[in-house]
Each structure stands twice: as C-alpha cells, then as structure tokens.
One Martini backbone bead per residue (centre of mass of N, CA, C, O) as a GRO file, in nm:
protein
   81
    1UNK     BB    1   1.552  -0.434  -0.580
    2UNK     BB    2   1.587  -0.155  -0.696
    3UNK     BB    3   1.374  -0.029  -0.599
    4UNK     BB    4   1.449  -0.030  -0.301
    5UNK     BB    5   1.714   0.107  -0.298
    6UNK     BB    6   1.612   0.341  -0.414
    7UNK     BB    7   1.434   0.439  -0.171
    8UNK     BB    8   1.656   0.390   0.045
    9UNK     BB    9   1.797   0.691  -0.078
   10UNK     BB   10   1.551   0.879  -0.090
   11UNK     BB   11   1.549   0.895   0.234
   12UNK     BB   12   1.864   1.044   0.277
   13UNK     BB   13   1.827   1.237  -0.021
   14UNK     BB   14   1.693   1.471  -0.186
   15UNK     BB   15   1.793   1.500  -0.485
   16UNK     BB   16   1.727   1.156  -0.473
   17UNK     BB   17   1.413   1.195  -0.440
   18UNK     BB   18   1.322   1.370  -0.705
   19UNK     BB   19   1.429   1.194  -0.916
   20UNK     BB   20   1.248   0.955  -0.819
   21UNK     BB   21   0.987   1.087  -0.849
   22UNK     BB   22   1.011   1.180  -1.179
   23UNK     BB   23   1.024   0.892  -1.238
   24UNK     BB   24   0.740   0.786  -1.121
   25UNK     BB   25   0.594   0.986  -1.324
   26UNK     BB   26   0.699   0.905  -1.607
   27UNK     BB   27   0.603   0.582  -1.542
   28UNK     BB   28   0.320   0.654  -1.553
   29UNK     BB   29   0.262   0.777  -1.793
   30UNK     BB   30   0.339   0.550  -1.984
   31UNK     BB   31   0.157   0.340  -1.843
   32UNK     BB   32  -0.100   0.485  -1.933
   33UNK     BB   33  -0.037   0.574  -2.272
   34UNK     BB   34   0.049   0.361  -2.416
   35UNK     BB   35  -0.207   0.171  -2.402
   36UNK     BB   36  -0.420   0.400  -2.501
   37UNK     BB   37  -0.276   0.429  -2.782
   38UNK     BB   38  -0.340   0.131  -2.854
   39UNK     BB   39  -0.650   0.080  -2.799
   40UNK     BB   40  -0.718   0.282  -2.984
   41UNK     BB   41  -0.638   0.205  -3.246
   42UNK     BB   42  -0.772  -0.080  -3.221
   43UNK     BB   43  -1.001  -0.003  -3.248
   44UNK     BB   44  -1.035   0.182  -3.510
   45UNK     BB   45  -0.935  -0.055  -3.679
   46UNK     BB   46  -1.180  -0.213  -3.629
   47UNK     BB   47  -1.416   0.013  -3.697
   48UNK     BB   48  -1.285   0.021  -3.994
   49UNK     BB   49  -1.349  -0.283  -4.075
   50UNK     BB   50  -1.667  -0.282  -3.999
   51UNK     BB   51  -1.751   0.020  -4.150
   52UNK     BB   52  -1.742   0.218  -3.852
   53UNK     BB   53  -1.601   0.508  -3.806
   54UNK     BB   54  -1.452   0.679  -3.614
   55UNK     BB   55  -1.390   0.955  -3.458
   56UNK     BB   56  -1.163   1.169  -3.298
   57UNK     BB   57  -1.327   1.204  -3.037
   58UNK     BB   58  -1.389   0.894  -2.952
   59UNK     BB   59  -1.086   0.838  -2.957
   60UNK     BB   60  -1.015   1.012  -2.727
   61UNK     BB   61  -1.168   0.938  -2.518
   62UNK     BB   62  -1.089   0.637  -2.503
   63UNK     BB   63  -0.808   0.714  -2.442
   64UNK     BB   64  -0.868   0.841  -2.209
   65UNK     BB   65  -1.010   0.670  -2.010
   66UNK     BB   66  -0.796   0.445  -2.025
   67UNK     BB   67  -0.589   0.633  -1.875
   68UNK     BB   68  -0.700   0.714  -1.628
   69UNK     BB   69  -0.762   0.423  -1.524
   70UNK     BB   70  -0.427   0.326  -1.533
   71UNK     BB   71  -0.344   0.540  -1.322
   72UNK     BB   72  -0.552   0.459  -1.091
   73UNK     BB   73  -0.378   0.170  -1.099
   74UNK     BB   74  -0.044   0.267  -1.100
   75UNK     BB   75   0.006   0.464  -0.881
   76UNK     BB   76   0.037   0.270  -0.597
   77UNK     BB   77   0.257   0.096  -0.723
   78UNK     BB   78   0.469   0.333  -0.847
   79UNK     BB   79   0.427   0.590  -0.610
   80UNK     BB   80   0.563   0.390  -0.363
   81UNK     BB   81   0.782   0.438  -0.067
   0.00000   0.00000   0.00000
C-alpha cells in the first residue's frame, strides 16, 4: 500500500518523484548486491572447504554474474511506476 501511495504522490511532485526515483535505485542496488555478495562469500566459503580455493578473480566475476542476473529480475519490479 505504501509504495501505491508513494508513486500516486510521486507523479504530482517533481520533487518527489525524483526522490522516489533515487530510493529505488538505491533498493534495486541493494537487493542485487547484498545477495550477489552473500552468494559469493558461500561459494568461496564452500570450495575452500573442499580444498579448492576460488581465486579473488573468480569470486568477483561470479558476484558481478549473481548482481547482473538480480538487477534484470529486480529492475521491472523495483522500478515501475
């Protein structure tokens, strides 16, 4: 319900539209880095568990993956007006 009303507000304001825009780049960024850098840490976690350990190349690109794939599934929900 809240975010209804904040969008119902956000196209009478400019000023709060702009503001409403920035927090939800700031959420889409959110949920696809926190999880991207969770995911990551466990993978890591995990294949140095079993005695192989990932490179810092490796983990970076496999969170840039995890955060990519999360922004284009997270975008058209997080961004709609």
């Amino acid at each position: 319900m809240r975010a209804a009303m904040t969008s119902a507000v956000a196209r009478f304001v400019p000023g709060a539209r702009r503001r409403v825009r920035a927090a939800q780049f700031i959420g889409l960024g959110i949920a696809s880095l926190v999880p991207a850098a969770l995911w990551s840490a466990l993978i890591a976690g995990f294949a140095a568990l079993i005695g192989s350990p990932l490179t810092t190349r490796s983990i970076t690109l496999i969170g840039a993956a995890i955060a990519f794939f999360l922004a284009l599934i997270c975008a058209p929900v997080i961004l709609r007006e």
